[in-house]
C-alpha positions as CSV (number, residue, x, y, z in Angstrom):
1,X,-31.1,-35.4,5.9
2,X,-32.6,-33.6,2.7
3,X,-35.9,-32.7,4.9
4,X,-34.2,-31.8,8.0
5,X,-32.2,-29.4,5.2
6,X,-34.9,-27.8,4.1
7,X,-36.8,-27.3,7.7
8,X,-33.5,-25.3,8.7
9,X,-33.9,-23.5,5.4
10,X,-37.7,-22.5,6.4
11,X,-36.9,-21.7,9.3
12,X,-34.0,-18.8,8.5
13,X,-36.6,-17.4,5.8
14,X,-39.4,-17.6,8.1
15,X,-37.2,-15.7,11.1
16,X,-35.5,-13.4,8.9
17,X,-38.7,-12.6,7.9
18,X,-39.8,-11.7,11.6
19,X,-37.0,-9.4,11.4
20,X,-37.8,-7.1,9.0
21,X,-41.7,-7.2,9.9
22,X,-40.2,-5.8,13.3
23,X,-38.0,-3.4,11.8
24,X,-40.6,-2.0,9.8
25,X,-43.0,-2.0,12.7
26,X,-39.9,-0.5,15.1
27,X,-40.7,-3.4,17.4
28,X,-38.1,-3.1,19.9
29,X,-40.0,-6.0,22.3
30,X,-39.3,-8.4,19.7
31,X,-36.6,-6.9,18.0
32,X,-34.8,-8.5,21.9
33,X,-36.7,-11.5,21.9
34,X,-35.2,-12.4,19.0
35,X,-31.8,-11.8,19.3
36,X,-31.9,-13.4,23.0
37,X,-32.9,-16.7,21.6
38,X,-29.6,-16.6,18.9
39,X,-25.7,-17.8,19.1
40,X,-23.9,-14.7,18.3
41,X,-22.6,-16.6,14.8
42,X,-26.3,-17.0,14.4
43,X,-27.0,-13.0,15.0
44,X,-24.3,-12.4,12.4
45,X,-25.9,-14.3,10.1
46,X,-28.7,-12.6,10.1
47,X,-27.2,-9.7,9.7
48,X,-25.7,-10.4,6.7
49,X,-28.8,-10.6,5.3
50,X,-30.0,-7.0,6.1
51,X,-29.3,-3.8,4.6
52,X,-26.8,-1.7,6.2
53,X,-29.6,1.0,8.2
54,X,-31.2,-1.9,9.3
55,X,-28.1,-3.4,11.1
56,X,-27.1,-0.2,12.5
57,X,-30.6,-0.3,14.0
58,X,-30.5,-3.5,15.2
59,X,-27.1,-3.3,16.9
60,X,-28.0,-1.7,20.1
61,X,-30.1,-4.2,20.6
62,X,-27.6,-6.8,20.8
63,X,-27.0,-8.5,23.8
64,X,-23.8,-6.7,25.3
65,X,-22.3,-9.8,25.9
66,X,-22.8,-10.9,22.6
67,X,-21.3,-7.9,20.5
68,X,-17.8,-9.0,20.0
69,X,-18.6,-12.8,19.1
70,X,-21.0,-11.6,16.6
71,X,-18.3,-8.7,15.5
72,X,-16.2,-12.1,14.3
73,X,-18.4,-14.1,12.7
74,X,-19.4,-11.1,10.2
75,X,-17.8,-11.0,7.0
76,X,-14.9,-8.1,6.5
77,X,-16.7,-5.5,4.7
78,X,-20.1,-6.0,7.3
79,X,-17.6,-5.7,10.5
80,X,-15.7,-2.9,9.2
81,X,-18.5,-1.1,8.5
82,X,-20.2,-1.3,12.0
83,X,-16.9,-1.0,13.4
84,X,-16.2,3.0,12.3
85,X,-19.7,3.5,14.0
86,X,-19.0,2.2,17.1
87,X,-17.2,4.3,19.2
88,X,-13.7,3.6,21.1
89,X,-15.6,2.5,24.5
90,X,-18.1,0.7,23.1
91,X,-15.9,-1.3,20.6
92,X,-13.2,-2.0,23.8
93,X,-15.9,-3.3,25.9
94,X,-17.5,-5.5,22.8
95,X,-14.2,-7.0,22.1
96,X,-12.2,-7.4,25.6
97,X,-13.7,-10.9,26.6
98,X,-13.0,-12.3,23.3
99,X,-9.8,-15.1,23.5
100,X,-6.7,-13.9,22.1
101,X,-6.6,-15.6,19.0
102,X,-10.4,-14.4,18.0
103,X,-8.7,-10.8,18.9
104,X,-6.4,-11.7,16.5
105,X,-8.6,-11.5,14.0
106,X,-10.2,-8.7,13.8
107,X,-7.6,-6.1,15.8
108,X,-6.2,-5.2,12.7
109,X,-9.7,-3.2,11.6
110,X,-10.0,-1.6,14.8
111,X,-8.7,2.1,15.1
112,X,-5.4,2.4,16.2
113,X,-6.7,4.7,19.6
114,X,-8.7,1.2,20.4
115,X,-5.9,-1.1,19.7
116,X,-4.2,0.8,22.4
117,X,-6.5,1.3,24.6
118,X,-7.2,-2.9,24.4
119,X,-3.7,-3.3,24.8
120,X,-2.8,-1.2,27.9
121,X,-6.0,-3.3,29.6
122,X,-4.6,-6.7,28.9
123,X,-2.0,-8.5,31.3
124,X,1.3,-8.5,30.0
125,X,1.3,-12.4,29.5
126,X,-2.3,-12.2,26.8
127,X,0.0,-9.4,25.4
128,X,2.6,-11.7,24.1
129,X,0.1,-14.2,23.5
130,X,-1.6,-11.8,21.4
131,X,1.6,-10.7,19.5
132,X,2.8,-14.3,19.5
133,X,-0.3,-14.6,17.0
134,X,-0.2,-11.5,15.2
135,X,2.9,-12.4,13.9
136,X,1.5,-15.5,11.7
137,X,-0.4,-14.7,8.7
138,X,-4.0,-15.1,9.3
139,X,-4.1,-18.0,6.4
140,X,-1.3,-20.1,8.0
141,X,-1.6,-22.6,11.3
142,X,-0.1,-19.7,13.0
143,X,-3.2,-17.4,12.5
144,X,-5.0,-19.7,12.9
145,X,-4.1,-21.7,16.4
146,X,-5.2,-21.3,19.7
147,X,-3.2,-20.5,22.4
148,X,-5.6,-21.9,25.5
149,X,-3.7,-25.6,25.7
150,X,-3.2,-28.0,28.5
151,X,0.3,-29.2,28.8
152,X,2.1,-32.0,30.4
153,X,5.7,-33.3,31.0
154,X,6.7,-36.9,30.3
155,X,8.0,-37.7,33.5
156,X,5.0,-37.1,35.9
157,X,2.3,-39.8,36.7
158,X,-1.2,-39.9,35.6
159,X,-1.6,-39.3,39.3
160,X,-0.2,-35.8,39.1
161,X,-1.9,-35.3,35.7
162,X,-5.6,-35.9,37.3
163,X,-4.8,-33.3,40.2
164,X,-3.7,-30.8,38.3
165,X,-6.7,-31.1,36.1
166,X,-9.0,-30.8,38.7
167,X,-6.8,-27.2,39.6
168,X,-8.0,-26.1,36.7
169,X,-11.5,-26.3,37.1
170,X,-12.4,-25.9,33.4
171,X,-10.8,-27.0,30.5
172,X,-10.7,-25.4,26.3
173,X,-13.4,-26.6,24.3
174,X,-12.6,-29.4,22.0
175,X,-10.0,-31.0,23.9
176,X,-9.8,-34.5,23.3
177,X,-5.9,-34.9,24.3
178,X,-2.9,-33.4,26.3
179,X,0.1,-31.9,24.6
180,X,3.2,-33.3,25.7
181,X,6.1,-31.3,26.6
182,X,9.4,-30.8,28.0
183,X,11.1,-28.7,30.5
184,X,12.0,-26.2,27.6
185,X,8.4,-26.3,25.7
186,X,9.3,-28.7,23.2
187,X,6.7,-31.0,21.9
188,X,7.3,-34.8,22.7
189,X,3.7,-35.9,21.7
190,X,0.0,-36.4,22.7
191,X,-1.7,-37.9,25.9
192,X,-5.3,-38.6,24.3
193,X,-8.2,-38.5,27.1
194,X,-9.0,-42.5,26.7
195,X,-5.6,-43.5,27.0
196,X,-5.2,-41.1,30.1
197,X,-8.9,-42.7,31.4
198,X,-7.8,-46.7,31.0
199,X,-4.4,-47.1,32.8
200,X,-3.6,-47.3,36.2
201,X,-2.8,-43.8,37.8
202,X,0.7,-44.3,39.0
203,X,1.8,-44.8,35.1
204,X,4.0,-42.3,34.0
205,X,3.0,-39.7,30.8
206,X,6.0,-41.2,29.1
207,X,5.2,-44.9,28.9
208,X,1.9,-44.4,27.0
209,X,1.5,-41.4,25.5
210,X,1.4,-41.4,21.8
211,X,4.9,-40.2,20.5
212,X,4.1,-40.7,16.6
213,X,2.3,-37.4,16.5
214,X,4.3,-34.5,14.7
215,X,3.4,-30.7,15.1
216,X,2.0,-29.1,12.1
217,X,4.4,-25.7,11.7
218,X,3.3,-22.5,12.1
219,X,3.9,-21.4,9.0
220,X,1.8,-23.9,6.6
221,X,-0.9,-23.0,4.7
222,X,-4.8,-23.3,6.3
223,X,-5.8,-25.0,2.9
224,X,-3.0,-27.6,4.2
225,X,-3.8,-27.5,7.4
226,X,-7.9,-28.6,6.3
227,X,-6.5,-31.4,4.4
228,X,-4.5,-32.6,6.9
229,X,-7.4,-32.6,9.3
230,X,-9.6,-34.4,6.6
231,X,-7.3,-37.5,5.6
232,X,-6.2,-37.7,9.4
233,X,-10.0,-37.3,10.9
234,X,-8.2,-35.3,13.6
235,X,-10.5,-32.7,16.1
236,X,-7.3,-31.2,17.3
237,X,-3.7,-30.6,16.3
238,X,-0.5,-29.2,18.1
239,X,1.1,-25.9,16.5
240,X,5.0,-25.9,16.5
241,X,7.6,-23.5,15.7
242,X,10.8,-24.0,14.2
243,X,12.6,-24.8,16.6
244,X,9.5,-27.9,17.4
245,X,8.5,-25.7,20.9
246,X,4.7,-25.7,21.5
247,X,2.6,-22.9,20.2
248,X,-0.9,-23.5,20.4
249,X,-3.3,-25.9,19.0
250,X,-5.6,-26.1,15.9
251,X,-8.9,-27.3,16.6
252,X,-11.5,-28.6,14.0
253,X,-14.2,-25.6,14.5
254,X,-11.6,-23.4,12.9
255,X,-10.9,-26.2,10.0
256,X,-14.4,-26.0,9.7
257,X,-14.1,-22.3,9.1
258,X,-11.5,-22.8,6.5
259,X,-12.8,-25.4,4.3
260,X,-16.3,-22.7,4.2
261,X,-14.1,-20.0,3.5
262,X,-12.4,-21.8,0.7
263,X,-15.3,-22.7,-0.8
264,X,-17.0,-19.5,-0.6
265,X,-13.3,-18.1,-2.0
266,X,-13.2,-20.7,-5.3
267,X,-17.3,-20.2,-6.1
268,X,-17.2,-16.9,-5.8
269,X,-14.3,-15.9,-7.1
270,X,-15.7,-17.2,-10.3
271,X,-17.6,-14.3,-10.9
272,X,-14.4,-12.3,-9.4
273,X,-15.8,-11.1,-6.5
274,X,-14.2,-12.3,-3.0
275,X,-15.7,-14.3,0.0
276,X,-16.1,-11.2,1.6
277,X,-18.7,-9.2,0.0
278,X,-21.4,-7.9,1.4
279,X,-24.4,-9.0,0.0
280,X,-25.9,-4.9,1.0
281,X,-23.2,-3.4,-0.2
282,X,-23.4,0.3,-1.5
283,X,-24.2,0.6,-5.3
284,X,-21.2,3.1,-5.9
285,X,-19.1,0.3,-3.8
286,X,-20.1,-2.7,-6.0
287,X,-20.6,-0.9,-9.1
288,X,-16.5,-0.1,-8.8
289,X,-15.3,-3.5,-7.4
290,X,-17.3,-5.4,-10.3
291,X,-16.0,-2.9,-13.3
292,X,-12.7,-4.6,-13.5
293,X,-13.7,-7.7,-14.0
294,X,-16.6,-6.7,-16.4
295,X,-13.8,-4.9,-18.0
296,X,-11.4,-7.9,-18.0
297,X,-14.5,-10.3,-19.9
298,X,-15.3,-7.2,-22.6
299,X,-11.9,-7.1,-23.4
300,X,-12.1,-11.6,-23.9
301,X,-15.4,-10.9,-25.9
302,X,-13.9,-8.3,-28.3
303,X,-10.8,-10.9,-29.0
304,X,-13.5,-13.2,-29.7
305,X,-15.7,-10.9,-32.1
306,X,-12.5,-9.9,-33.7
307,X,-11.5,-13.6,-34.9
308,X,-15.2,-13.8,-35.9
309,X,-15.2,-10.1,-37.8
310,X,-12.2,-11.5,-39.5
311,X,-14.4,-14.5,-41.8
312,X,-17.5,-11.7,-42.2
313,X,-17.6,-12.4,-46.0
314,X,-17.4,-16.3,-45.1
315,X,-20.7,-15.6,-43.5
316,X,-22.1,-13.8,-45.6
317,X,-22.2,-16.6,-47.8
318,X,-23.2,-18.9,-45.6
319,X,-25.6,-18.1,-42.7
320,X,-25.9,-21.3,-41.4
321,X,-22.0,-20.5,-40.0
322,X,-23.9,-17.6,-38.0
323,X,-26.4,-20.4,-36.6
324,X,-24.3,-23.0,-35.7
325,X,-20.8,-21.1,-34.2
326,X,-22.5,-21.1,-30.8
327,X,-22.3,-25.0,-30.6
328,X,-18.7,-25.0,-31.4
329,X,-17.6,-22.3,-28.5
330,X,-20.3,-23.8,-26.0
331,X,-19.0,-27.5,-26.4
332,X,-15.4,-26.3,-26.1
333,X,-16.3,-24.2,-22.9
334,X,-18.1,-26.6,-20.9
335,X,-15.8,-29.4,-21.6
336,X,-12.9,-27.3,-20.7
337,X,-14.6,-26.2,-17.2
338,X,-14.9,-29.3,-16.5
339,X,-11.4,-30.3,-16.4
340,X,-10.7,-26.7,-14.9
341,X,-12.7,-27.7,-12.1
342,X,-11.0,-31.1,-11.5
343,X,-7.5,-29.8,-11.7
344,X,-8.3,-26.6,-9.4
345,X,-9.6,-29.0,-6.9
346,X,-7.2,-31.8,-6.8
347,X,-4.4,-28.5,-6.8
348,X,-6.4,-27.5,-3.5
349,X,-6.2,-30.7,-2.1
350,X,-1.9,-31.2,-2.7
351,X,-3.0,-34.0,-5.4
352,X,-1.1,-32.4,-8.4
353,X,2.8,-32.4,-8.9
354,X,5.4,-32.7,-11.5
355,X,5.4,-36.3,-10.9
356,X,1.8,-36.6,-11.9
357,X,0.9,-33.6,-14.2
358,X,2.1,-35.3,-17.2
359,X,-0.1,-38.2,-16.9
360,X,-3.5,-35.9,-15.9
361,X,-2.7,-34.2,-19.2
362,X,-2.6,-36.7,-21.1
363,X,-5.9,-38.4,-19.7
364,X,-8.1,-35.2,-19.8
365,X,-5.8,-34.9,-24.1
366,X,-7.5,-38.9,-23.9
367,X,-11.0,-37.6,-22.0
368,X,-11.4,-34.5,-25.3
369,X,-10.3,-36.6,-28.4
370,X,-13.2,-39.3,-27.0
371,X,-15.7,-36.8,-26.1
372,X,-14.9,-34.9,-29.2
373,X,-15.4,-37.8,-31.6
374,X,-18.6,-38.8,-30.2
375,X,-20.1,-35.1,-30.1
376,X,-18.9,-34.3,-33.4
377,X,-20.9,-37.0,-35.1
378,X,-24.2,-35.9,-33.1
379,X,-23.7,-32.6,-34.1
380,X,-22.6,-33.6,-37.6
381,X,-25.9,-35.5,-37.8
382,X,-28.2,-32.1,-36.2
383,X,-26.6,-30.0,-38.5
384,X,-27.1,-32.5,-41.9
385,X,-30.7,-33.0,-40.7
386,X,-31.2,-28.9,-40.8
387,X,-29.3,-27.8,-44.0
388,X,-28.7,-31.4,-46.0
389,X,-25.2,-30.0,-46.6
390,X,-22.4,-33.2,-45.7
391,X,-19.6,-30.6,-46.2
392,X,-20.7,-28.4,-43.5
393,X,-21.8,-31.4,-41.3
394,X,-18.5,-32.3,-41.8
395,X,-16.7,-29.1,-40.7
396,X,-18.8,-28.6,-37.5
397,X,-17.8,-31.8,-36.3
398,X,-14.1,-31.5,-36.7
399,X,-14.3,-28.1,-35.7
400,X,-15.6,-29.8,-32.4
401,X,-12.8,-32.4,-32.1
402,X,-10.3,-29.9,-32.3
403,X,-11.5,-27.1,-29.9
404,X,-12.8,-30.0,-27.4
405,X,-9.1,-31.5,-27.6
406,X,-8.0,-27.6,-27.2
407,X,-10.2,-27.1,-23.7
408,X,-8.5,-30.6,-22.2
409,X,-5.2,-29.2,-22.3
410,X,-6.0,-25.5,-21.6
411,X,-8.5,-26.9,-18.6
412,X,-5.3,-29.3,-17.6
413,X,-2.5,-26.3,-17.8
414,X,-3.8,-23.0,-16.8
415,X,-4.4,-23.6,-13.2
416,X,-0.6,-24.6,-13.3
417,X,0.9,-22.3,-15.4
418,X,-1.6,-19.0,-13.2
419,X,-0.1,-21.1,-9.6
420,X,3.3,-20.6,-10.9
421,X,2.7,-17.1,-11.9
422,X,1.4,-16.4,-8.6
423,X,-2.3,-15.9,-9.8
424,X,-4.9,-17.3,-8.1
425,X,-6.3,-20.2,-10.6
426,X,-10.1,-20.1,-9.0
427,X,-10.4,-16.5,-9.9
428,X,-9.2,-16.3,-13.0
429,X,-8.7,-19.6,-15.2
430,X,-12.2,-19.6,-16.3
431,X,-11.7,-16.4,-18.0
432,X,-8.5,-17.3,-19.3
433,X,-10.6,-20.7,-20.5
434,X,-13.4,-18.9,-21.9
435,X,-10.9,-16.4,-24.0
436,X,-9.1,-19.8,-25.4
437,X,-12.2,-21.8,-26.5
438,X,-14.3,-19.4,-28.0
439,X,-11.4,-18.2,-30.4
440,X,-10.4,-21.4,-30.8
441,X,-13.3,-22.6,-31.7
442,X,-15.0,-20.1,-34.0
443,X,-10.9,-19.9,-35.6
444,X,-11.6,-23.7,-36.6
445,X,-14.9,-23.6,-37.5
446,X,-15.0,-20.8,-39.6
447,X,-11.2,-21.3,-41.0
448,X,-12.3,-24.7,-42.4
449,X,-15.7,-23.1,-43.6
450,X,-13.7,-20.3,-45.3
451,X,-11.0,-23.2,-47.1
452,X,-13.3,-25.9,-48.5
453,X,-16.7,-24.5,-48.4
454,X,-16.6,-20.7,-49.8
């Protein structure tokens, strides 16, 4: 698995590579050779991996049929970008073979002239399909369904359910059941495609279909949506209303999608930048998007250097306390990501309630005295081994008790106490973590330095 890893790995350096020797050459021959021999996700890939001249060059290039597949699959800030160069033919013609709920996605960056002109060449019925879907936030089941499904009533034979397949000649991708219905559109259940191939054809939809199958609503969350697919090892899932009528269905390419895009979301938004940016960005562009959250850490660090500016003649007295504070904040911030990191995630996967939290905190409260006592005594011994002085051996390592037992429950309650204020915990907490450790930490250290050892 690890080799066949790597070979894919080669071979995206080794091809982007042959991109921008062709660029640079203004190869057009095998600029289209290229691109022929790509998936349009693959094309935006790529892409992504070029400067912003150098996909405007590219792009005429593209395969025509090809152009509004590979408009998805770019991040926001890429799409948007080509999108106010294309012009209102070009980007109706890129985007009008795309299925309604992948024009969904990206109509609200078009130009409003486009989205009209789009409009007024779609049948009435993608119309409503395409508004039916519009009106679902793109991060719920809603946004992210598709409307293409095969229906079936109850009361018909398998008979009648073979026929009318064959009508249709072709059927959605990643269908592995029927949707169950009834006169009025309301979900009764699933007809899976082995059960359908197994019995005998005059059996009727009702007697086997599975009828222990609920709709997952419209309006619940994609992160839910990805765990449900993940503890259910569904590949699709039915869509339902209020009212339990049939929207669409949720298939497991665009679970796929989320899960990525959450990942991308909590790693990145470490550093406090989004999923979305563009890795060619303009400098003035970046440069403003990163200043608030440079601004938001100098703000942390000056807390911290005032707490430390605060025992200045405790260090001038003792230099060591200048030599050996890192160990105290770096102890306490690790150990407090850690637990961060466990609580974000079970939070992301519904494993955290009020039932619960209690308990976690008082493990991870267990998980910092333990790690703390142990730590303190190796540091305790570094730090008598350097400067023979048992006092200050002494301090540092309940200095490190204290701000590792600090980190557990500031790693255990932040993400809860930023969800209930409506703050995203993956782009924040570690800041908020950070802040808390490192003035804790040097607070203890040098307070205790400054009471028995000055």
């Amino acid at each position: 698995m690890n080799s066949e890893v790597t070979n894919e790995k080669e071979q995206d350096v080794n091809l982007l590579a042959s991109f921008h020797k062709a660029i640079e050459k203004n190869d057009t021959e095998q600029i289209t050779k290229l691109l022929e021999d790509l998936h349009p996700a693959e094309i935006a890939h790529y892409l992504e991996a070029l400067t912003g001249s150098q996909r405007e060059w590219i792009w005429p290039f593209i395969p025509p049929e090809h152009e509004g597949e590979v408009l998805l699959h770019l991040n926001d800030e890429a799409r948007s970008v080509l999108i106010e160069k294309m012009d209102a033919e070009s980007l109706v013609a890129a985007t009008e073979t795309l299925d309604t709920d992948d024009l969904a996605d990206i109509l609200p960056e078009m130009p409003q002239t486009v989205i009209q002109e789009l409009l007024l060449t779609m049948e009435h019925q993608d119309r409503e399909r395409l508004r039916s879907v519009l009106a679902y936030d793109e991060d719920t089941a809603g946004g992210l369904m598709d409307l293409d499904t095969v229906m079936v009533r109850e009361d018909i034979s398998l008979d009648v359910v073979f026929r009318f397949l064959r009508r249709r000649e072709e059927l959605p991708e990643t269908t592995d059941s029927l949707f169950v219905v009834d006169r009025d559109g309301i979900f009764q259940g699933l007809l899976p495609f082995n059960t359908l191939l197994t019995n005998d054809t005059e059996t009727l939809v009702g007697d086997i279909m599975n009828r222990d199958i609920d709709g997952i609503p419209a309006s619940m969350p994609a992160v839910d949506v990805a765990n449900l697919f993940e503890r259910r090892d569904l590949v699709t899932a039915p869509v339902v209303d209020d009212d339990n009528k049939l929207l669409g269905r949720i298939t497991i390419d665009d679970v796929v999608d989320v899960i990525r895009d959450h990942a991308d979301h909590s790693f990145m938004g470490m550093a406090g930048l989004t999923e979305e940016e563009d890795l060619f960005a303009p400098v003035v562009k970046s440069t403003r998007r990163r200043l608030v959250w440079l601004g938001v850490n100098l703000i942390t660090a000056v807390l911290a250097s005032y707490v430390i500016r605060q025992f200045d003649a405790t260090i001038d007295k003792l230099v060591a306390l200048a030599v050996l504070m890192p160990i105290v904040a770096s102890m306490g911030g690790i150990a407090g990501s850690q637990t961060l990191t466990l609580v974000i995630r079970a939070m992301a996967l519904g494993q955290i309630h009020s039932a619960n939290a209690k308990r976690l905190l008082v493990k991870e409260i267990g998980v910092g005295i333990w790690n703390g006592v142990i730590w303190a005594f190796v540091v305790a011994a570094i730090t008598e081994v350097w400067y023979q002085n048992l006092g200050l051996s002494i301090i540092i390592g309940l200095a490190i008790i204290v701000n590792l037992i600090v980190a557990a429950v500031a790693g255990a309650l932040i993400p809860l106490l930023l969800r209930r204020l409506n703050i995203d915990p993956a782009l924040s907490g570690s800041v908020v973590l950070t802040t808390i450790t490192d003035v804790i930490g040097f607070a203890a250290f040098l307070g205790m330095a400054a009471l028995f050892l000055i």
